[in-house]
ZADO-1210 file (C-alpha; in nm, 4 decimals, padded with zeros to 6 digits):
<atoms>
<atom x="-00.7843" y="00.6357" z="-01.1105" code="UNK" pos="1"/>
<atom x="-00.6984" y="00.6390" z="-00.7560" code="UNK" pos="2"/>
<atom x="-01.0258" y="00.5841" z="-00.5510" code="UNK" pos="3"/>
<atom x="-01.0510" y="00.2607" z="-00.8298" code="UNK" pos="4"/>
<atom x="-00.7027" y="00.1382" z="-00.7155" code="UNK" pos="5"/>
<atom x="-00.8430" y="00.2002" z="-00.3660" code="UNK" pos="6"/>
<atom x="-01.1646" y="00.0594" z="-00.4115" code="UNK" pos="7"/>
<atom x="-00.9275" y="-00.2675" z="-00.5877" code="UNK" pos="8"/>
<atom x="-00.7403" y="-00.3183" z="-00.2791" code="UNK" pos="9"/>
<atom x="-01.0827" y="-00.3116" z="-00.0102" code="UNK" pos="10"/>
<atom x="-01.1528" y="-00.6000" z="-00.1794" code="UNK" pos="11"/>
<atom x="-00.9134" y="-00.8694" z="00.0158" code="UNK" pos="12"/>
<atom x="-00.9524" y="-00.6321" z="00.3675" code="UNK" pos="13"/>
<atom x="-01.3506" y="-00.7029" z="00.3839" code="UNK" pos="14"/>
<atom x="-01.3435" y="-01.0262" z="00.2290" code="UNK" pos="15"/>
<atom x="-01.2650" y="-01.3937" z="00.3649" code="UNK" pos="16"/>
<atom x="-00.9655" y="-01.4906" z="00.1477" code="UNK" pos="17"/>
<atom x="-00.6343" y="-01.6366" z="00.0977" code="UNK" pos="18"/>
<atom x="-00.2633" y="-01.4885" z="-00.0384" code="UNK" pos="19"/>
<atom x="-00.3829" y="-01.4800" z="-00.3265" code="UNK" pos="20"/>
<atom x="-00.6232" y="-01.2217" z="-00.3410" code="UNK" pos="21"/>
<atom x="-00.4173" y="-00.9670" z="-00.1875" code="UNK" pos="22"/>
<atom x="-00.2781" y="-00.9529" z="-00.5941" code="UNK" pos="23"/>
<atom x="-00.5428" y="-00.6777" z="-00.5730" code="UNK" pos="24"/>
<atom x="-00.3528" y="-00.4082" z="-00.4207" code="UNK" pos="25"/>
<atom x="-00.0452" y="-00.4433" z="-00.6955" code="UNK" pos="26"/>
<atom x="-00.1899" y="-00.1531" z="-00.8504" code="UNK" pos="27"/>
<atom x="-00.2056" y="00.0645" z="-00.5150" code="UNK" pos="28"/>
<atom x="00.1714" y="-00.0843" z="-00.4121" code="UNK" pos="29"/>
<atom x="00.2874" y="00.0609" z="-00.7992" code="UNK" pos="30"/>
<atom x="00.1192" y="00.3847" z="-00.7374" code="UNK" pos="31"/>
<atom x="00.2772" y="00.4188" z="-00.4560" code="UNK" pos="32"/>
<atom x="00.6476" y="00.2952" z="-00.6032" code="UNK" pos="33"/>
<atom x="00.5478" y="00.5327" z="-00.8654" code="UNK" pos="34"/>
<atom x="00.6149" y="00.8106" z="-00.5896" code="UNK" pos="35"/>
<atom x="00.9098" y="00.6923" z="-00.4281" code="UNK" pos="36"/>
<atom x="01.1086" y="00.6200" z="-00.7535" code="UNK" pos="37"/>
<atom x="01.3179" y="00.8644" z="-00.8715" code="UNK" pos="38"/>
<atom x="01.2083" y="01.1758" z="-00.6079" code="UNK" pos="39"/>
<atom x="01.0460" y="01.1514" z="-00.2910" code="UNK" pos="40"/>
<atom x="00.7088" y="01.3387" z="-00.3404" code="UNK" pos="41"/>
<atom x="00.6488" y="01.3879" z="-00.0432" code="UNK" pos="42"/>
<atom x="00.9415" y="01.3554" z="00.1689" code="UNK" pos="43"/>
<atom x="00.7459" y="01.1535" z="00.4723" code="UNK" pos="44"/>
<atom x="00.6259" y="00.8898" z="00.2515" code="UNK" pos="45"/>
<atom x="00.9543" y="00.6948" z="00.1996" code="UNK" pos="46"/>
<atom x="00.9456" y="00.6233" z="00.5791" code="UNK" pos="47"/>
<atom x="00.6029" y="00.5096" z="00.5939" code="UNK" pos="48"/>
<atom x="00.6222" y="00.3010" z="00.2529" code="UNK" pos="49"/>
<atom x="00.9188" y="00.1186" z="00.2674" code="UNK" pos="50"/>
<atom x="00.7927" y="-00.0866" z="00.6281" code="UNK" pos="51"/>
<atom x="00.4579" y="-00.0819" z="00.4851" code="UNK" pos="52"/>
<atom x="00.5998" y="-00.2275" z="00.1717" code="UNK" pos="53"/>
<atom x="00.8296" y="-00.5099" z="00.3295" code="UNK" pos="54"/>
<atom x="00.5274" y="-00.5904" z="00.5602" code="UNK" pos="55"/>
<atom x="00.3050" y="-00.6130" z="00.2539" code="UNK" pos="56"/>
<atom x="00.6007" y="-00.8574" z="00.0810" code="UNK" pos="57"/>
<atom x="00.7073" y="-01.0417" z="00.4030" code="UNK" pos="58"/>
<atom x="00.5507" y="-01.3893" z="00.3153" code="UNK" pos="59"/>
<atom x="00.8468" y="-01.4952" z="00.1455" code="UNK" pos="60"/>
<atom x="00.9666" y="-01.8082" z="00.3004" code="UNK" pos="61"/>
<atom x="01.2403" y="-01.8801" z="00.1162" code="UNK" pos="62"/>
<atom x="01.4104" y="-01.5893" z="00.2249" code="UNK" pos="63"/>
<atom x="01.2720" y="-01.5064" z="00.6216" code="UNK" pos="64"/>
<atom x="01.2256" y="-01.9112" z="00.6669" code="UNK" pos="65"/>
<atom x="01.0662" y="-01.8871" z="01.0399" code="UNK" pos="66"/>
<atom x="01.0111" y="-01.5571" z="01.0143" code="UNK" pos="67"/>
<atom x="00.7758" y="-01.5864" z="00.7679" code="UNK" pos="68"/>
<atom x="00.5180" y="-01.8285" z="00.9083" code="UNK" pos="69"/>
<atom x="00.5095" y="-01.5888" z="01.2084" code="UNK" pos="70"/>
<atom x="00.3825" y="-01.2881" z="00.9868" code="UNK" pos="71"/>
<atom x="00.1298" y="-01.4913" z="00.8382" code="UNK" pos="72"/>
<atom x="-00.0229" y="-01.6266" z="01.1700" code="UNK" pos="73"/>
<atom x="-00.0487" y="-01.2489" z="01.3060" code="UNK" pos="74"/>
<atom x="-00.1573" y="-01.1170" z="00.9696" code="UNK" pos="75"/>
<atom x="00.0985" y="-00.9225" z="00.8724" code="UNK" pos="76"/>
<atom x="-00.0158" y="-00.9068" z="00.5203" code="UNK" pos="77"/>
<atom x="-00.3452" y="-00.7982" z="00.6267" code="UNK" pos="78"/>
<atom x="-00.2367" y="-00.4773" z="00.8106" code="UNK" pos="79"/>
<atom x="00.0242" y="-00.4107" z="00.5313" code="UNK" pos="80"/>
<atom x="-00.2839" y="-00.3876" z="00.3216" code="UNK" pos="81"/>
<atom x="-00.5077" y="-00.1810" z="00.5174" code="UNK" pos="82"/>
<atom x="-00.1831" y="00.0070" z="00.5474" code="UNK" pos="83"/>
<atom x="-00.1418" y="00.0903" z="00.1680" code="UNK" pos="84"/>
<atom x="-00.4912" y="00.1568" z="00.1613" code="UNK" pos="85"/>
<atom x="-00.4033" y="00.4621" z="00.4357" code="UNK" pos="86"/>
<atom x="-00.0905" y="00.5664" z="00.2289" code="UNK" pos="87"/>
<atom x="-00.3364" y="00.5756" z="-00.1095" code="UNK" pos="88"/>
<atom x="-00.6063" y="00.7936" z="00.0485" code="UNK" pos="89"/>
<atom x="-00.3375" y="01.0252" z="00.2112" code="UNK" pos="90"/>
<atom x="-00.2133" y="01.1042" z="-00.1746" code="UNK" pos="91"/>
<atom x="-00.5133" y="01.1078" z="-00.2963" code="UNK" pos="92"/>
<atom x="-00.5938" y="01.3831" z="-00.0218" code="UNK" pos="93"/>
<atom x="-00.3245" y="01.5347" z="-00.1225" code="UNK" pos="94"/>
<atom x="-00.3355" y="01.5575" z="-00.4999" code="UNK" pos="95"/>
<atom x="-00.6812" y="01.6656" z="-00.4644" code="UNK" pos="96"/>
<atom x="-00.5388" y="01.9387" z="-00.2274" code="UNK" pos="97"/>
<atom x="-00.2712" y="02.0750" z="-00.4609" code="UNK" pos="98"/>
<atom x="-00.5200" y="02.0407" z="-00.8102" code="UNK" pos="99"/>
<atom x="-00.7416" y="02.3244" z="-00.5585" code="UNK" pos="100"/>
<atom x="-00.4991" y="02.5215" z="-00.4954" code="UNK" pos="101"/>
<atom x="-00.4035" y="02.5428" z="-00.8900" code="UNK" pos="102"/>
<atom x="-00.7699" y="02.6132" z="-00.9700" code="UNK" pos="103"/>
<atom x="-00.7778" y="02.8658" z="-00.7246" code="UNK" pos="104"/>
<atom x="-00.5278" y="03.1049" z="-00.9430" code="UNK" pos="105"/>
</atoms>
């Protein structure tokens, strides 16, 4: 179910696209809530999430006025993106990891 979710969320990074289509990666960003919420498996992930995760939500104008058409002319919500992607292969690493070591007993 993972590599799909990852395979979901390539599709805005190697595409030309809008806002819009970064409504892919929801599925990747709630896997990856789905780890933070209510224990911190692993420990390291809430401090690479939670920037990751405001980067990823940071076109919100209402709130960040200025602010926000800054992080859209850099991209912002591109390299938030590419950034989930990262934090989705690195638990999918690691769940594949710990499902070997169970087989192996």
């Amino acid at each position: 179910m993972i590599e799909y979710f990852l395979l979901l969320a390539l599709v805005p990074s190697i595409t030309l696209t809008d806002t819009n289509h970064f409504l892919f990666s929801m599925p990747l960003v709630m896997l990856l809530a789905h780890h933070l919420a209510p224990r911190t498996d692993p420990k390291w992930l809430v401090v690479l999430a939670v920037p990751v995760l405001l980067a990823y939500g940071g076109n919100w104008a209402d709130a960040l006025g200025g602010l926000s058409d800054r992080m859209v002319h850099y991209g912002v919500l591109g390299i938030a993106n590419l950034g989930l992607i990262v934090l989705g292969v690195f638990l999918l690493l690691r769940r594949s990891n710990l499902s070997a070591d169970k087989a192996s007993f």
